[in-house]
Structures are given as structure tokens and as C-alpha cells.
Residue, then its C-alpha position, 0 to 999 in steps of 0.5 A: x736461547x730456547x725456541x718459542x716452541x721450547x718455550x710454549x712447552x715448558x710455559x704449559x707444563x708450569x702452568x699445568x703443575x699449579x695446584x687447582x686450589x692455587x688456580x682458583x685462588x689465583x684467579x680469584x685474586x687476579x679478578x680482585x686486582x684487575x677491578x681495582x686497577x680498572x677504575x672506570x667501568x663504562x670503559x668496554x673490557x675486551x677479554x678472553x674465556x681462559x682454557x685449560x690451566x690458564x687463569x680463568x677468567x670467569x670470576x672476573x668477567x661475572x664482577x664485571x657483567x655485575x658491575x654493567x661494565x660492557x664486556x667483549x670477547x672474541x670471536x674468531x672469523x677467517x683467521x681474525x678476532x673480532x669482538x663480540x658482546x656478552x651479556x651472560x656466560x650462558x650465551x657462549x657457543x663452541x668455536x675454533x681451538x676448543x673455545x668457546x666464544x659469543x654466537x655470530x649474530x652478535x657483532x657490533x662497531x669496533x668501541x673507540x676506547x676500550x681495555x685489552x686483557x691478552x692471554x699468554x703463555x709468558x711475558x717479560x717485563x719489557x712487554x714482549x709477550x708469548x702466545x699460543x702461536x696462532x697470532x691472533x692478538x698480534x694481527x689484532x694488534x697490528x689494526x688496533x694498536x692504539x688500544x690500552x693492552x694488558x697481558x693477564x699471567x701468574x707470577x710464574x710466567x713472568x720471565x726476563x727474556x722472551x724470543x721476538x719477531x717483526x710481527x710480535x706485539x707488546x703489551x703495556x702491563x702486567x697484572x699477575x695475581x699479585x701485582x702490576x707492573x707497567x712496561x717499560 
């Protein structure tokens, strides 16, 4: 089986290789799905501002903002994610990596419920799911594992086997542009 690093190379160049007019209608779509799937909108969001090829989230969190739905994403402090707030993209600031993230001043006590959309490179149908290979998500995890956890893809970064370690975390779903799937 190929390493993680062999893997994370070859998930990049797939997803760079997706046309940009496929992306936009992907991330469209995928916005479209991930509303639908998220029935209840008092329920916080915590979720990422995508980068480079990724899935851009953007259409999805302005649906959600719209909608009053409480949106989060992280900020990074020593090594770790912390939710933050956002009220509009316009309040985001550059952070680590070449992220962009919510200002400092805008922390509030972790929500007791919320839905978790994660990032990834890939992620099998079993869960096991491919970062960036920072852990930052998998560290989250580890203190917030009772959170409902979705990783965000497209139907191409699907895959059937994924390398694991102790420290890797699961997630429960799947939303690509095109579908669900829970995992078992």
C-alpha cells in the first residue's frame, strides 16, 4: 500500500486536475446537499474555509449565515483548533498554513452540540479519512469525540483503503457533491 505522503501527492494532483468550472458546480452542489442533509439550523456548523482545489466552501457557509444558522471555524493557537464565530467573510484574517481564519477576540465556550464538516485529502467508506498531515482535526477529535463528524469531498477522493494509525480519527459521514454516505 502506498505511504500517506504517496497518498496525499497523488489526492492533490486529483484534485488540482478537476476543471475549475467542475469545482464551482461541485461546490455548489455540494452546498446544496450539505443544507439539505442539515435539517435543523439552530444546530452550530463548525467548518473549514476550503484552500487551493479543495471544495470551496464559501457558497455553503453564505447559505448558512443566511439562514442564521451559528457558523464556526477554526482558529489555530499552539498547535490546536479552537472554534471561533463568524458573522461574515469579511471578518477573516490571515492565519498559519495560508488560511485564513476569524480574528482572535472572537472565541466563545466550545457549544455542547454541534455538526463537524472536516477537510480531507480522501476517505474510505469505513470513515478512515486523509488530512493534510498537520493532525489538527484528529487532536480536535480526540477532546471533542462526541461531536456529529462529516468529512466534505468529491466523489473522487472516495477510496476503499486508506493507511491508519492509533491517533487517526473517523469520521461518521460522507457528503460528496453527489451523495451521502453514512459509515459503517
Amino acid at each position: 500500500m502506498p505511504t500517506k505522503a504517496q497518498l496525499r501527492q497523488h489526492f492533490r494532483a486529483l484534485r488540482a486536475a478537476i476543471p475549475k468550472a467542475k469545482r464551482t458546480a461541485a461546490s455548489l452542489a455540494l452546498a446544496d446537499r450539505v443544507l439539505a442533509e442539515l435539517a435543523d439550523p439552530a444546530i452550530p456548523v463548525f467548518l473549514y474555509l476550503a484552500t487551493k482545489h479543495e471544495l470551496d466552501t464559501r457558497p455553503l457557509i453564505q447559505r448558512l449565515l443566511a439562514r442564521q444558522t451559528p457558523v464556526l471555524l477554526p482558529r489555530i493557537e499552539a498547535d490546536q483548533l479552537i472554534p471561533a464565530p463568524l458573522t461574515t467573510l469579511d471578518q477573516l484574517e490571515p492565519g498559519p498554513h495560508n488560511t485564513l481564519q476569524p480574528p482572535p477576540t472572537s472565541h466563545i465556550p466550545h457549544p455542547t452540540t454541534y455538526h463537524l464538516l472536516l477537510p480531507a485529502l480522501a476517505v474510505t467508506r469505513a470513515g478512515d479519512r486523509l488530512g493534510q498531515g498537520g493532525g489538527y482535526y484528529d487532536r480536535y477529535l480526540t477532546v471533542h469525540p462526541d461531536q456529529s463528524t462529516t468529512a466534505l469531498v468529491y466523489d473522487e477522493q472516495v477510496t476503499d483503503h486508506l493507511p491508519t494509525e492509533p491517533h487517526d480519527q473517523r469520521v461518521q459521514r460522507i457528503i460528496t457533491p453527489t451523495r451521502t454516505l453514512s459509515c459503517v
